[in-house]
N, C-alpha and C positions, 0 to 999 in steps of 0.2 A: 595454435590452439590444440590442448591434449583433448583426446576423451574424458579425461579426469577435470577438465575445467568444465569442458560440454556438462558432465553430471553436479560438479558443485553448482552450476549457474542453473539447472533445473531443479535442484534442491533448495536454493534461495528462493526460486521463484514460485515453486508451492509452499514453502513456508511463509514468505509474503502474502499468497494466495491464504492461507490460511487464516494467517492476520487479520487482514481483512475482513475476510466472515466472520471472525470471533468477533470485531471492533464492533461490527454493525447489528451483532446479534444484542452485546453490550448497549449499544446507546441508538434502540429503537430504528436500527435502520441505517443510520447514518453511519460515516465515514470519514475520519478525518487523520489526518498524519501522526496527529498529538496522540492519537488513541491507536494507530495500528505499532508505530514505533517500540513503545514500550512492551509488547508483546512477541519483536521479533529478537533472534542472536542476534549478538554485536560484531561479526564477523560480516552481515551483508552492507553492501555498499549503498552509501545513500543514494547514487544515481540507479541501482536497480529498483529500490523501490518507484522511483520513479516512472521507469521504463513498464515496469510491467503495470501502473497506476493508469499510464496511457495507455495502454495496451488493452487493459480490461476498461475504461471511457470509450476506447475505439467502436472494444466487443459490445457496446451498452449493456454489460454489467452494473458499470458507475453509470449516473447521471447526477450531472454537475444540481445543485439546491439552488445557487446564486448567492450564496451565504460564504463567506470568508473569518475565521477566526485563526489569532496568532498560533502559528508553525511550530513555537513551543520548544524547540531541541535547544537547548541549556548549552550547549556544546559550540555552536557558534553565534554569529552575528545576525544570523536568521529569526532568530528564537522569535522575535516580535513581527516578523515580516506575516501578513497572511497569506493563508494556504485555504484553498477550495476545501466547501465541506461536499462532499458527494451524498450520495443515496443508492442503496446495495438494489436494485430492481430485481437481481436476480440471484442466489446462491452461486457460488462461482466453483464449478466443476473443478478438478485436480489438473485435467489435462489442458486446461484453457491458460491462455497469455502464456 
């Protein structure tokens, strides 16, 4: 692992971070895959969004709704599978996940 991976993997992960908060400022709070995906480059990996998803659940940023709608990525076998819809509780800092 370079330094130059350490800084592209925290460059994902506040553009992710970013994501997010736009998604939820977009649709009332909430939070869903279908809605931060298309907001982010297509250079991050789908298991970072992931990781840092968990990450900010951990922090209780996210709180899960109990609500599930299709995952939506066109792109594979997923697209109909559900994906948690979360709720932003709290603006997500830059330095956070």
């Amino acid at each position: 692992l370079t330094s130059m991976d350490l800084h592209a993997d925290e460059h994902a992960r506040s553009a992710i971070r970013a994501a997010i908060n736009r998604a939820a400022r977009e649709h009332d709070g909430e939070v869903h895959i279908a809605h931060v995906r298309p907001l982010l480059p297509d250079w991050i990996a789908p298991p970072m969004i992931g990781a840092v998803t968990c990450a900010l659940v951990r922090a209780r940023h996210l709180t899960p709704t109990g609500r599930y709608a299709p995952n939506g990525d066109g792109t594979n076998r997923n697209r109909t599978k559900a994906a948690q819809i979360y709720h932003l509780a709290a603006p997500i800092p830059e330095e956070i996940a």
